[in-house]
mmCIF entry with sequence, helices, sheets and N, C-alpha, C, O atoms, coordinates in Angstrom:
data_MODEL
# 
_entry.id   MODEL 
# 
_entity.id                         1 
_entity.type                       polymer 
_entity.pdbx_number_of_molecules   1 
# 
_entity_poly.entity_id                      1 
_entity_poly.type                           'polypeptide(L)' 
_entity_poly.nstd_linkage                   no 
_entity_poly.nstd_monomer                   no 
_entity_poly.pdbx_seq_one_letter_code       
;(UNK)(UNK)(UNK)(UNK)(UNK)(UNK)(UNK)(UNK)(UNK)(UNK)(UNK)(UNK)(UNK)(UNK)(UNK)(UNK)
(UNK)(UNK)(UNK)(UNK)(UNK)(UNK)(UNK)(UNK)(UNK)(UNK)(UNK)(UNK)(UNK)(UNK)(UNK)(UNK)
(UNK)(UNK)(UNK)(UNK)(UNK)(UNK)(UNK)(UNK)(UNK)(UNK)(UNK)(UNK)(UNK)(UNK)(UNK)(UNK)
(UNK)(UNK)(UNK)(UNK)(UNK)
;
_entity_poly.pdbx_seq_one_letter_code_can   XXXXXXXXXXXXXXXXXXXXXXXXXXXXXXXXXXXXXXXXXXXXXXXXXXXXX 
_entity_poly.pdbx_strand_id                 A 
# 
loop_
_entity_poly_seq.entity_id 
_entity_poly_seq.num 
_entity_poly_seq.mon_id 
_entity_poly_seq.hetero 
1 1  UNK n 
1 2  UNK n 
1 3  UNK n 
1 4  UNK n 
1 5  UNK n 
1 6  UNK n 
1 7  UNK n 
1 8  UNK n 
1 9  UNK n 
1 10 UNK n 
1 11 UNK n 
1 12 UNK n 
1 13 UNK n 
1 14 UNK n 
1 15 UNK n 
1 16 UNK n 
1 17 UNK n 
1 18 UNK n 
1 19 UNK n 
1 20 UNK n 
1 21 UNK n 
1 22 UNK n 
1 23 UNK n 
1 24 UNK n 
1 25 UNK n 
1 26 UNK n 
1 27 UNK n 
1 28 UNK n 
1 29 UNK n 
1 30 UNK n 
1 31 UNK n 
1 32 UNK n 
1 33 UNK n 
1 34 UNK n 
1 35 UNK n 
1 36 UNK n 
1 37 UNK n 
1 38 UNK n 
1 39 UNK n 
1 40 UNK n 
1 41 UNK n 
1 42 UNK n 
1 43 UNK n 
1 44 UNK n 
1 45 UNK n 
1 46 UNK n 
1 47 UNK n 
1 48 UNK n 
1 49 UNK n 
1 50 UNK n 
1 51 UNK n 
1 52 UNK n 
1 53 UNK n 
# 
_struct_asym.id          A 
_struct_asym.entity_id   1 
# 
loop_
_struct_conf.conf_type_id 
_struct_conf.id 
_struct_conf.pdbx_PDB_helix_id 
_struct_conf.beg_label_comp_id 
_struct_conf.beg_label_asym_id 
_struct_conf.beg_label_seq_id 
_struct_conf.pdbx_beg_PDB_ins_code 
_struct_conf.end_label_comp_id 
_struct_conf.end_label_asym_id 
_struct_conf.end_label_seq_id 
_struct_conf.pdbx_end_PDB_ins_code 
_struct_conf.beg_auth_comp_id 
_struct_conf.beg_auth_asym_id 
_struct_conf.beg_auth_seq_id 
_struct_conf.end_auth_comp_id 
_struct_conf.end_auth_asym_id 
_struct_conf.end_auth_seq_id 
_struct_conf.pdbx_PDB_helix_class 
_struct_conf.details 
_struct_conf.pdbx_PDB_helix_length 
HELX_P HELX_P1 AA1 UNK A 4  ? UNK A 33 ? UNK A 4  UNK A 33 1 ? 30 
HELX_P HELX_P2 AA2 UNK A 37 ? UNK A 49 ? UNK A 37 UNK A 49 1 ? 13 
# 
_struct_conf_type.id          HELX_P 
_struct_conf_type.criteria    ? 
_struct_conf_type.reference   ? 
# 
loop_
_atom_site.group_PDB 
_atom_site.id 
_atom_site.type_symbol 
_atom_site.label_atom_id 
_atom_site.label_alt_id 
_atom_site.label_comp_id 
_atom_site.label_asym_id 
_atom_site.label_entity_id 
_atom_site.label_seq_id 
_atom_site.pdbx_PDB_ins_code 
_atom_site.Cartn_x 
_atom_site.Cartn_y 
_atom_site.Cartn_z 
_atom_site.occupancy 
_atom_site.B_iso_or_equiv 
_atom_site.pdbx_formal_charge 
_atom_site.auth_seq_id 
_atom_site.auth_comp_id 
_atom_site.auth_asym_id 
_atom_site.auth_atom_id 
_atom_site.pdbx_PDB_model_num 
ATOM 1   N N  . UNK A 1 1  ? 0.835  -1.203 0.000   1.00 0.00 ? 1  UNK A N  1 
ATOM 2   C CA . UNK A 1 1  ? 0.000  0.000  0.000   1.00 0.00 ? 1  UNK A CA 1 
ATOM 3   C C  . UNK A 1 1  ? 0.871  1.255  0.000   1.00 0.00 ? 1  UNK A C  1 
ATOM 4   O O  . UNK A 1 1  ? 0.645  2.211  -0.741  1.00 0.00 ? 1  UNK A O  1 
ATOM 5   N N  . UNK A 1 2  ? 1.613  1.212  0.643   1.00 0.00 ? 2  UNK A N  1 
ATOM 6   C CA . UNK A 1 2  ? 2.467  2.390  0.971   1.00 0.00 ? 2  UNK A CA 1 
ATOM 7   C C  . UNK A 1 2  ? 3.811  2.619  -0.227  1.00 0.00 ? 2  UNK A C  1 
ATOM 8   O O  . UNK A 1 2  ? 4.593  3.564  -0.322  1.00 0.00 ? 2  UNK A O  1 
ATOM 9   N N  . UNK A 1 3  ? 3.724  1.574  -0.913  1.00 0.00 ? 3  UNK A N  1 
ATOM 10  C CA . UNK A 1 3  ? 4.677  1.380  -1.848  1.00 0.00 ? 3  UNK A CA 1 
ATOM 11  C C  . UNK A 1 3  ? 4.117  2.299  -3.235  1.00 0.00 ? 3  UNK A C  1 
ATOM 12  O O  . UNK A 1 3  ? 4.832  3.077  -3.867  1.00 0.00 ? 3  UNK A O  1 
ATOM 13  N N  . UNK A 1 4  ? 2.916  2.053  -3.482  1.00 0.00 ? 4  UNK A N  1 
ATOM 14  C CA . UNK A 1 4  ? 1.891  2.635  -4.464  1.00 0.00 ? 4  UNK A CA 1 
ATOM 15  C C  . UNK A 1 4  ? 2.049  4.189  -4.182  1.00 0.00 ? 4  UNK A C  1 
ATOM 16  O O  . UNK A 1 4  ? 2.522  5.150  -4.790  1.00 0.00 ? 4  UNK A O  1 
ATOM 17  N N  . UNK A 1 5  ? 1.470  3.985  -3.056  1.00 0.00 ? 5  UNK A N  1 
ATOM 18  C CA . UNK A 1 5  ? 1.450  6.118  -3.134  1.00 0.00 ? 5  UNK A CA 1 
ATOM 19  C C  . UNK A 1 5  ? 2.298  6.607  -2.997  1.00 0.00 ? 5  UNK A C  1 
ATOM 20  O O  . UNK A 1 5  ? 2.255  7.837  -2.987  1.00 0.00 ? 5  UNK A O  1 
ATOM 21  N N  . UNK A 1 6  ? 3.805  5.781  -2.777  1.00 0.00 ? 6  UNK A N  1 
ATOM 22  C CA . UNK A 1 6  ? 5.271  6.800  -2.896  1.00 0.00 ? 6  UNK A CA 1 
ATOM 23  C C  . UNK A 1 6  ? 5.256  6.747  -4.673  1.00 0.00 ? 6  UNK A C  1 
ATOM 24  O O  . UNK A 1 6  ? 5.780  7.738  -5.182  1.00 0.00 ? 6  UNK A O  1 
ATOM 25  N N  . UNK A 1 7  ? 4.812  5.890  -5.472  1.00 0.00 ? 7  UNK A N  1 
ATOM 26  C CA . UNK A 1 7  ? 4.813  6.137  -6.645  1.00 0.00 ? 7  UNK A CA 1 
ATOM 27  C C  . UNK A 1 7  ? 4.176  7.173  -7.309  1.00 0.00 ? 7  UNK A C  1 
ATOM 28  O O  . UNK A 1 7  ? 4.616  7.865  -8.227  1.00 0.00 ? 7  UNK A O  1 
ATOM 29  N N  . UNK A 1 8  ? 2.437  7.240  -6.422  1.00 0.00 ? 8  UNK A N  1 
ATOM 30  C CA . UNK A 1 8  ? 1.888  8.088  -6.996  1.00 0.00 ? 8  UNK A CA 1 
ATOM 31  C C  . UNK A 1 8  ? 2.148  9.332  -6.847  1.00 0.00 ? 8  UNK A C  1 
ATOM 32  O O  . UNK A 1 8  ? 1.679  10.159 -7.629  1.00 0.00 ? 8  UNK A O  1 
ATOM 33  N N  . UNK A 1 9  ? 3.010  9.710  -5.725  1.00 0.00 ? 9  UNK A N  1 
ATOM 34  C CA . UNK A 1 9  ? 3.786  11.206 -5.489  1.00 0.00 ? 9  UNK A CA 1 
ATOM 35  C C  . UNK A 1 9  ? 4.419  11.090 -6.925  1.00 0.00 ? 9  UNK A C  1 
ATOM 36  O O  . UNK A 1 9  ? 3.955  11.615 -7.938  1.00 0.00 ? 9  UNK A O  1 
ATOM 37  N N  . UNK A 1 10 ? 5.745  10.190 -6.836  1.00 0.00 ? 10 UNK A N  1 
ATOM 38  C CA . UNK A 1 10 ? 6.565  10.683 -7.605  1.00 0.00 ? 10 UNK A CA 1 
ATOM 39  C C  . UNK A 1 10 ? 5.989  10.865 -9.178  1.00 0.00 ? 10 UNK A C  1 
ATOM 40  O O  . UNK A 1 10 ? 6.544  11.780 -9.786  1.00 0.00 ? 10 UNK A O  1 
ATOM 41  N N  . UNK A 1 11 ? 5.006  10.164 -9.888  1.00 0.00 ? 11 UNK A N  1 
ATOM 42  C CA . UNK A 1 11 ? 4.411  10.481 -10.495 1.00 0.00 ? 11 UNK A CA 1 
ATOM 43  C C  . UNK A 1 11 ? 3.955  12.121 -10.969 1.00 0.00 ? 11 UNK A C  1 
ATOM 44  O O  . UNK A 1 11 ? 4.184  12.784 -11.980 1.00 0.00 ? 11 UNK A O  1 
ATOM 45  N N  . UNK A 1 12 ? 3.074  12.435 -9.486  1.00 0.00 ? 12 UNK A N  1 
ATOM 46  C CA . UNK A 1 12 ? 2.696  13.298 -9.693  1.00 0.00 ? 12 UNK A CA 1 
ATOM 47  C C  . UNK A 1 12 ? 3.454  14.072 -9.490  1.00 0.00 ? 12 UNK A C  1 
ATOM 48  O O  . UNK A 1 12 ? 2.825  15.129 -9.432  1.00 0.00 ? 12 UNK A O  1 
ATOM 49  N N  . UNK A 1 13 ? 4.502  14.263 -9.326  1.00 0.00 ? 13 UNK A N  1 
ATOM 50  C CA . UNK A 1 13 ? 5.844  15.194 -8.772  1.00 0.00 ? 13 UNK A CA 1 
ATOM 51  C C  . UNK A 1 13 ? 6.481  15.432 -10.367 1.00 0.00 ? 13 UNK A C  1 
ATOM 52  O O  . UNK A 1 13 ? 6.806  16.598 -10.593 1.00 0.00 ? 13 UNK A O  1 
ATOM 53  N N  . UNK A 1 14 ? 6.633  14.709 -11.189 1.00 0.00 ? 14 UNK A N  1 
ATOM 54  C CA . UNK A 1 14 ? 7.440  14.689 -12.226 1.00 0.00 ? 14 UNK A CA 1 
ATOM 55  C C  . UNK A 1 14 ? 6.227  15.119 -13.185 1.00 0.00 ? 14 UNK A C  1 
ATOM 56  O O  . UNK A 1 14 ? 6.697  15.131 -14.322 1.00 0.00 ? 14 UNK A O  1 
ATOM 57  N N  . UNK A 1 15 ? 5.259  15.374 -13.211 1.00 0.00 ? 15 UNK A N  1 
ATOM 58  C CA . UNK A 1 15 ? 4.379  15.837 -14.023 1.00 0.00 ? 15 UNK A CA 1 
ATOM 59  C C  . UNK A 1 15 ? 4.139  16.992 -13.979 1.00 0.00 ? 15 UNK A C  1 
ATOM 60  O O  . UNK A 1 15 ? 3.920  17.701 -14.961 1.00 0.00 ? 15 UNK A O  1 
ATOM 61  N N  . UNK A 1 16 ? 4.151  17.558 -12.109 1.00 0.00 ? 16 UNK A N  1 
ATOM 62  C CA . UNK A 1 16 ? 4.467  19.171 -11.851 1.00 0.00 ? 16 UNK A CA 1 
ATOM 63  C C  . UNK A 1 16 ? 5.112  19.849 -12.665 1.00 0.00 ? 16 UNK A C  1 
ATOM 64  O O  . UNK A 1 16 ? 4.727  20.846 -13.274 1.00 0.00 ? 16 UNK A O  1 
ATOM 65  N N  . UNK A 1 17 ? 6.935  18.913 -12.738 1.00 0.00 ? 17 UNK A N  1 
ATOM 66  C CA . UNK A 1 17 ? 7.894  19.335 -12.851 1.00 0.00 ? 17 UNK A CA 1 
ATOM 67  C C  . UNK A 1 17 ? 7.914  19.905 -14.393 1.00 0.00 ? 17 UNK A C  1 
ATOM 68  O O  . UNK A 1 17 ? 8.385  20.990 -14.735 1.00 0.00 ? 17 UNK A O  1 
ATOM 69  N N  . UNK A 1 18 ? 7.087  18.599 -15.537 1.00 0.00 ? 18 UNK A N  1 
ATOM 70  C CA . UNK A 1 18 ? 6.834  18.811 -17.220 1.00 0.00 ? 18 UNK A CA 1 
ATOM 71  C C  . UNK A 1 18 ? 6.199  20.151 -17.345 1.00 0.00 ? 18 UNK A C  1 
ATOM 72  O O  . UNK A 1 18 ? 6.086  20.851 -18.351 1.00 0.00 ? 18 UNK A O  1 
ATOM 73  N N  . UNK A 1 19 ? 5.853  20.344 -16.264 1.00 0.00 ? 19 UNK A N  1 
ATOM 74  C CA . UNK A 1 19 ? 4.191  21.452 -16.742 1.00 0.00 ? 19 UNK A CA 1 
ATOM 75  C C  . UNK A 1 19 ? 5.375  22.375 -16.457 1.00 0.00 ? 19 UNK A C  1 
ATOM 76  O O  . UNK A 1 19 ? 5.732  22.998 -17.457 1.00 0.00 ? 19 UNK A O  1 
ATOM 77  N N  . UNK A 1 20 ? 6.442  22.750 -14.754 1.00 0.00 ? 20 UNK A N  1 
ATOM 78  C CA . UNK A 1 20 ? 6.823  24.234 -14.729 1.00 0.00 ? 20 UNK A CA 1 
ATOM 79  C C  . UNK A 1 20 ? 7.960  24.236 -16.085 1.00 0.00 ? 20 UNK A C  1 
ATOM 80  O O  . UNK A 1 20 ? 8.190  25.305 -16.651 1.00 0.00 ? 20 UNK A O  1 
ATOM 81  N N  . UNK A 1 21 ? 8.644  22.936 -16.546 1.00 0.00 ? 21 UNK A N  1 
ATOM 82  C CA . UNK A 1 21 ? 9.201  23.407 -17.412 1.00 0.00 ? 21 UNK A CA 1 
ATOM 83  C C  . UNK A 1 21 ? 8.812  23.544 -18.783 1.00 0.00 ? 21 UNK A C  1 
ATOM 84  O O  . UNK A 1 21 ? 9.686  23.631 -19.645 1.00 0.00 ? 21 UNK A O  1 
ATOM 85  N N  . UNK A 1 22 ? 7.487  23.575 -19.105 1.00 0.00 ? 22 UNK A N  1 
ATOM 86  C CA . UNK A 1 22 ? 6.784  23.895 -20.222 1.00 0.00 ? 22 UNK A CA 1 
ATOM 87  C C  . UNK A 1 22 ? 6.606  25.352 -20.403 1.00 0.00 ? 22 UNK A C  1 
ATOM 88  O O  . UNK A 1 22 ? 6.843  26.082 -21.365 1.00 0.00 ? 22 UNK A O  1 
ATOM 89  N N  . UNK A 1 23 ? 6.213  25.540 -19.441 1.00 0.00 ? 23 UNK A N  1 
ATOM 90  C CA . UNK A 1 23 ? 5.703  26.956 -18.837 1.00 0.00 ? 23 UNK A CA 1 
ATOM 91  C C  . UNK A 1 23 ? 7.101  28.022 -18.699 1.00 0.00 ? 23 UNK A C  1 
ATOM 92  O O  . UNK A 1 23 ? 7.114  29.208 -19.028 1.00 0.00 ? 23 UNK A O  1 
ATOM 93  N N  . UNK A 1 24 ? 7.954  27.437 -18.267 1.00 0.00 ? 24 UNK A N  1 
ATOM 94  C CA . UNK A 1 24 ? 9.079  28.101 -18.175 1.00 0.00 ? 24 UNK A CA 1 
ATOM 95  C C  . UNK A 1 24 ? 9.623  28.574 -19.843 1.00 0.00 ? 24 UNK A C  1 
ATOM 96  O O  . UNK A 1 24 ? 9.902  29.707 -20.232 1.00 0.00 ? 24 UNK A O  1 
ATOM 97  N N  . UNK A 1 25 ? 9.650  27.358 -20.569 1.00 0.00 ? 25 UNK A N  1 
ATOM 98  C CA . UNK A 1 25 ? 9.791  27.615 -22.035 1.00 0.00 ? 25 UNK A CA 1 
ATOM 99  C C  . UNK A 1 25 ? 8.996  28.662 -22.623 1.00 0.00 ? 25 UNK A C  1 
ATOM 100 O O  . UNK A 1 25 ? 9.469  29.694 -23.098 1.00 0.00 ? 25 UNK A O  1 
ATOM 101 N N  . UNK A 1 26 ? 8.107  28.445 -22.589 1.00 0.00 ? 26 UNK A N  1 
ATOM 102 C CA . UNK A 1 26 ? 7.142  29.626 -23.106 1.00 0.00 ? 26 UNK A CA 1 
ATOM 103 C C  . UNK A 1 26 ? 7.421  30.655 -22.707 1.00 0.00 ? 26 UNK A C  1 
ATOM 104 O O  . UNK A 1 26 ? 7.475  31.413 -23.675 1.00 0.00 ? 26 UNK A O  1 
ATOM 105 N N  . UNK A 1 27 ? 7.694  31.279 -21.608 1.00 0.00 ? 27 UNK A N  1 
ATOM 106 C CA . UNK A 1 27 ? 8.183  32.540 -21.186 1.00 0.00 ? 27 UNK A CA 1 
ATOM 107 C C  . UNK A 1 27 ? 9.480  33.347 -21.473 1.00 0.00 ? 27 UNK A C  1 
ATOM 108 O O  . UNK A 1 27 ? 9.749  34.548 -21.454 1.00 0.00 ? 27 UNK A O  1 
ATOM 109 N N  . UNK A 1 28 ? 10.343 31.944 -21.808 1.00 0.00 ? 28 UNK A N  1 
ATOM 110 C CA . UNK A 1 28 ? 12.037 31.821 -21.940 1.00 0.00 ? 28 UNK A CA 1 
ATOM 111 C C  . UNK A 1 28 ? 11.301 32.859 -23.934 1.00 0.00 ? 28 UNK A C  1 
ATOM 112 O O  . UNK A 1 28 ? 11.594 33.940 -24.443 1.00 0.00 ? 28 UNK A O  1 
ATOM 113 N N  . UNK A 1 29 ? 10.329 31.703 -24.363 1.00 0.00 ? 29 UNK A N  1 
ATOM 114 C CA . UNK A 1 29 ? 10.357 32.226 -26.240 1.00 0.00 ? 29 UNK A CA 1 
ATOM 115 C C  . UNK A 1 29 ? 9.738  33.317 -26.318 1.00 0.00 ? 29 UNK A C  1 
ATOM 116 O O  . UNK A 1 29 ? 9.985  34.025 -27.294 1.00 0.00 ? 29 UNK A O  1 
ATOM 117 N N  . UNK A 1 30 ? 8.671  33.815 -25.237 1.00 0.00 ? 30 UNK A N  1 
ATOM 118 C CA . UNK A 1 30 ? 7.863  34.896 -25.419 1.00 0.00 ? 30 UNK A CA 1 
ATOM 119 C C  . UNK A 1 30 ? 8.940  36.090 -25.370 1.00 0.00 ? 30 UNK A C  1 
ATOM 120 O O  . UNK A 1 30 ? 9.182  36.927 -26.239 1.00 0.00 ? 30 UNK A O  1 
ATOM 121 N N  . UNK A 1 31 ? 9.458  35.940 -24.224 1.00 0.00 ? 31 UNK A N  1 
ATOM 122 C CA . UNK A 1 31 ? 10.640 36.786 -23.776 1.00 0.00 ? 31 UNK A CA 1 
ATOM 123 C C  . UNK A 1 31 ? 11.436 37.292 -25.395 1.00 0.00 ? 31 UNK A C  1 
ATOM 124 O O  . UNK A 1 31 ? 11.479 38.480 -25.716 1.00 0.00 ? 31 UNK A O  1 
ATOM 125 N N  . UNK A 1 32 ? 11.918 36.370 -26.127 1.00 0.00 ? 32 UNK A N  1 
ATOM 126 C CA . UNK A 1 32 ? 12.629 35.966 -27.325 1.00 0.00 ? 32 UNK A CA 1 
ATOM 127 C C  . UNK A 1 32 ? 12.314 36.425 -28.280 1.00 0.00 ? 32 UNK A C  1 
ATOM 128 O O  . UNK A 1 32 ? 13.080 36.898 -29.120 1.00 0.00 ? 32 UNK A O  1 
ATOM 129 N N  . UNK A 1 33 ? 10.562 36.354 -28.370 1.00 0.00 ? 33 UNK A N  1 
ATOM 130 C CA . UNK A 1 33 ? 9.717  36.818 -29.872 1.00 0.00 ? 33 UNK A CA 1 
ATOM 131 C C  . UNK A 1 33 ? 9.996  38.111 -30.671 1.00 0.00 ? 33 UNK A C  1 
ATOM 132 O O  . UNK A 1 33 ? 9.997  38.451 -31.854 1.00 0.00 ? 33 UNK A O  1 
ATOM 133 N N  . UNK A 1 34 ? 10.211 38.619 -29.573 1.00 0.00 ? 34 UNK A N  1 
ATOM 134 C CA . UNK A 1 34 ? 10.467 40.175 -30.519 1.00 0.00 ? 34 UNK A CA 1 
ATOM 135 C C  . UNK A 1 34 ? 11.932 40.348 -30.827 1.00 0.00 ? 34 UNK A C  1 
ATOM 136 O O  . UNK A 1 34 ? 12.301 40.926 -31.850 1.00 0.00 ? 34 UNK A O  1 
ATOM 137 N N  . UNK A 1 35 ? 12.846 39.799 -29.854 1.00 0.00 ? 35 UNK A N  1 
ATOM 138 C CA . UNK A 1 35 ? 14.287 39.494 -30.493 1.00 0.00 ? 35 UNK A CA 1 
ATOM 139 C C  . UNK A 1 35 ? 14.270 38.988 -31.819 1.00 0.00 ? 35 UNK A C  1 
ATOM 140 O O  . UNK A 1 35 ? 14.703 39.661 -32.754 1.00 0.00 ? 35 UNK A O  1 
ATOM 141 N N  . UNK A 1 36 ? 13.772 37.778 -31.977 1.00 0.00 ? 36 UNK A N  1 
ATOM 142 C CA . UNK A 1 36 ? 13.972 36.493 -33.118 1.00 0.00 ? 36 UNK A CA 1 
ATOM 143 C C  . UNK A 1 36 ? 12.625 37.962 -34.134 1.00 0.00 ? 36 UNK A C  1 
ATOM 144 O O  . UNK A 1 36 ? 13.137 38.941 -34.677 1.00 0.00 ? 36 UNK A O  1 
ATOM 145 N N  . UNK A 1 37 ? 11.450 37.806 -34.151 1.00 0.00 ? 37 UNK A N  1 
ATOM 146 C CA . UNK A 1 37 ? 11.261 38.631 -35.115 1.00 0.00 ? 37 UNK A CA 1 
ATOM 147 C C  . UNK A 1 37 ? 12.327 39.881 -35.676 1.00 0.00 ? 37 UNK A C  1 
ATOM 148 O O  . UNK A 1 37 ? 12.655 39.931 -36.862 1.00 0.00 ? 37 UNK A O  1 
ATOM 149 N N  . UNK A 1 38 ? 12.805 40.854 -34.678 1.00 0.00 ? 38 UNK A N  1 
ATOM 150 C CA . UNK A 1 38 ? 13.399 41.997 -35.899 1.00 0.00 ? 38 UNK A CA 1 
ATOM 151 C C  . UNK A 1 38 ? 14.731 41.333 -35.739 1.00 0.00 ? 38 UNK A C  1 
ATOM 152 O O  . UNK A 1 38 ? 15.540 42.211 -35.436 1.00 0.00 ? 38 UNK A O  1 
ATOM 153 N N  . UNK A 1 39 ? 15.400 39.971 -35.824 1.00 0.00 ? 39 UNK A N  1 
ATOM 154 C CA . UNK A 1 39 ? 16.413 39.487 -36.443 1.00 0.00 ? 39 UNK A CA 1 
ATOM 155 C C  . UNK A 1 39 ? 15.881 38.593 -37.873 1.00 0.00 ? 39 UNK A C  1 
ATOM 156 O O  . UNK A 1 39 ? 16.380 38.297 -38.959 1.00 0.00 ? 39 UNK A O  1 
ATOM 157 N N  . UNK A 1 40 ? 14.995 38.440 -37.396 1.00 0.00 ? 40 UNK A N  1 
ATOM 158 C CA . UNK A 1 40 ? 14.142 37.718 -38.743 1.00 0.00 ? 40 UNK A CA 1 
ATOM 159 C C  . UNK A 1 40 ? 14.239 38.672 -39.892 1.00 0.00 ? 40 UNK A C  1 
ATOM 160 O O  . UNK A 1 40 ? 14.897 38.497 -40.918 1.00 0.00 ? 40 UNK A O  1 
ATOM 161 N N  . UNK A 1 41 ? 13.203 40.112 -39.465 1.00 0.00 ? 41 UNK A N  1 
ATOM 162 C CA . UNK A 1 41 ? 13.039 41.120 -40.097 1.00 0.00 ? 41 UNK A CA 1 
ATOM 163 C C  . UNK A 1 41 ? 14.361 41.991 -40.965 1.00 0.00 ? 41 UNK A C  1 
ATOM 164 O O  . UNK A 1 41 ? 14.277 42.712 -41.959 1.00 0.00 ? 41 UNK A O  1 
ATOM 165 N N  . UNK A 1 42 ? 15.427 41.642 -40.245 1.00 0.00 ? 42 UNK A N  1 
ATOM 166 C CA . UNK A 1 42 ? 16.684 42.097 -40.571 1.00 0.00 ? 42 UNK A CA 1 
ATOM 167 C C  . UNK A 1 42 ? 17.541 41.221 -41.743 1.00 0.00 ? 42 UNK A C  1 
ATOM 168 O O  . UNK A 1 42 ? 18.261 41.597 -42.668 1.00 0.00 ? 42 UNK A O  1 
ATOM 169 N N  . UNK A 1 43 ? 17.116 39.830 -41.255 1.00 0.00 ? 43 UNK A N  1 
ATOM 170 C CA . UNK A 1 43 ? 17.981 39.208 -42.475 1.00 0.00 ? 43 UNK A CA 1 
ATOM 171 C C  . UNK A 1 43 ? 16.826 39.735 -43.723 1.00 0.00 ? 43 UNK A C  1 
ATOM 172 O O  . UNK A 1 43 ? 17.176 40.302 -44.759 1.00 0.00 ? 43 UNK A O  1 
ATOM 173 N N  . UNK A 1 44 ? 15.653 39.463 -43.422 1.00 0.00 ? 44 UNK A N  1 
ATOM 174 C CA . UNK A 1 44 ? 14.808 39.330 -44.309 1.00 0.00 ? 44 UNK A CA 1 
ATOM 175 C C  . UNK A 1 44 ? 15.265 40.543 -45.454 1.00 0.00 ? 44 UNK A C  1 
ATOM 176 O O  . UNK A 1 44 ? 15.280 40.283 -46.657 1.00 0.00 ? 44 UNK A O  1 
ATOM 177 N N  . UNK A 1 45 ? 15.650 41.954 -44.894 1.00 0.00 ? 45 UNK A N  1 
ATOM 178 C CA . UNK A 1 45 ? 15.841 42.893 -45.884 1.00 0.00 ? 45 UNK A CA 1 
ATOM 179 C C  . UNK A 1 45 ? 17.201 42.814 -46.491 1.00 0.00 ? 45 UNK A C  1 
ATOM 180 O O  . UNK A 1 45 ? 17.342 43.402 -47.563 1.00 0.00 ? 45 UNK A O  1 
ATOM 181 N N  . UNK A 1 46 ? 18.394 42.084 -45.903 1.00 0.00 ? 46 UNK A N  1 
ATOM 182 C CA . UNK A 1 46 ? 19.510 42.045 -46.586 1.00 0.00 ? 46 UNK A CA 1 
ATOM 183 C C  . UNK A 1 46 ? 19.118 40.756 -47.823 1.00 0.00 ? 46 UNK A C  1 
ATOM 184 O O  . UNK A 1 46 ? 19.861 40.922 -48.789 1.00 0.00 ? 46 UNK A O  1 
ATOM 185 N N  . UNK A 1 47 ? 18.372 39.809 -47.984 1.00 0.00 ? 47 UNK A N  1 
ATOM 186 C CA . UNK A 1 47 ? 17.798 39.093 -48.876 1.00 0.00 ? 47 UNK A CA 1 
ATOM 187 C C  . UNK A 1 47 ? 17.243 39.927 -50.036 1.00 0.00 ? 47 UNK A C  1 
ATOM 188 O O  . UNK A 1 47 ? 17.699 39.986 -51.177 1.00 0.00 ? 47 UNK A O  1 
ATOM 189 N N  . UNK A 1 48 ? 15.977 40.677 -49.444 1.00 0.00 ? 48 UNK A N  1 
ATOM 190 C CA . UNK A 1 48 ? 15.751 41.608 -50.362 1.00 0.00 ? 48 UNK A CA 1 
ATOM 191 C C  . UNK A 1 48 ? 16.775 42.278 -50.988 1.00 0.00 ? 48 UNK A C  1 
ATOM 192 O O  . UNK A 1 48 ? 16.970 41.792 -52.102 1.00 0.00 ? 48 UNK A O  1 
ATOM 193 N N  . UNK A 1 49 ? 17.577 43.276 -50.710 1.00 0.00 ? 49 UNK A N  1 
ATOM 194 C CA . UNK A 1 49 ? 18.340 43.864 -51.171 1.00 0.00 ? 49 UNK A CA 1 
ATOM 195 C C  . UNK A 1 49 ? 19.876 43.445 -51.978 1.00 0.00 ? 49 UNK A C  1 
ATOM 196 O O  . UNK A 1 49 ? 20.660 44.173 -52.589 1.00 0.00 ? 49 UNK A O  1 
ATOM 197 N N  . UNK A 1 50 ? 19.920 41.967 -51.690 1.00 0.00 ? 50 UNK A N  1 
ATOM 198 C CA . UNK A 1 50 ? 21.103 40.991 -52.272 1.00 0.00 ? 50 UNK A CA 1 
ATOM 199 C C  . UNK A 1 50 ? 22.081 41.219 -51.079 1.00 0.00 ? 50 UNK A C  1 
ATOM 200 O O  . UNK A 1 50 ? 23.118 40.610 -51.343 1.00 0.00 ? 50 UNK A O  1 
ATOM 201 N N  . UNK A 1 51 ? 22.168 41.802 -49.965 1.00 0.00 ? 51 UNK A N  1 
ATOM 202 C CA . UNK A 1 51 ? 23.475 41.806 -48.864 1.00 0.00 ? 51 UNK A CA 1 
ATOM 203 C C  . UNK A 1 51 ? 23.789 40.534 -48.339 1.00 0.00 ? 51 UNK A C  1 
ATOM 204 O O  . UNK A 1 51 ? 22.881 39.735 -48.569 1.00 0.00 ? 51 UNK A O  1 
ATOM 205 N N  . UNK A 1 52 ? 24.566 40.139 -47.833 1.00 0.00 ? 52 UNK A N  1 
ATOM 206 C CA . UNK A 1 52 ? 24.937 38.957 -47.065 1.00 0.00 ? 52 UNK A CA 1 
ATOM 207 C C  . UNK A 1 52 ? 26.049 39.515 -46.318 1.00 0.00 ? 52 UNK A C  1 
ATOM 208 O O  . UNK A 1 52 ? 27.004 40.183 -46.714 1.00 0.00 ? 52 UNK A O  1 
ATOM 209 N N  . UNK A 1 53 ? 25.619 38.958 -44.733 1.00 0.00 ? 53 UNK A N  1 
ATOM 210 C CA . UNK A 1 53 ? 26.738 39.008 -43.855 1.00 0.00 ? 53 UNK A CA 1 
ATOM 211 C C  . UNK A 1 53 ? 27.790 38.295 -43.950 1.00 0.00 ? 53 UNK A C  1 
ATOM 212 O O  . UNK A 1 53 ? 28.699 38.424 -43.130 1.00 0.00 ? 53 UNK A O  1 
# 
């Protein structure tokens, strides 16, 4: 009996853990979005224009 619900902690412990680091990601890319867009935006016009770094 007691063997089961140390599982079902750890279970549920490591599922906590998926979710804060899901959640953490998302914040890590949101954080990011507007970086990665006007670097996006930036190559995008040296394309247009024929430049290459």
């Amino acid at each position: 009996m007691m063997m089961s619900s140390t599982l079902q902690n750890i279970k549920c412990f490591t599922h906590k853990l998926e979710i804060s680091t899901i959640n953490l990601s998302k914040s890590v890319m949101n954080e990011n979005k507007y970086f990665l867009y006007k670097m996006l935006n930036r190559e995008n016009k040296f394309q247009q224009y024929g430049l290459s770094q």
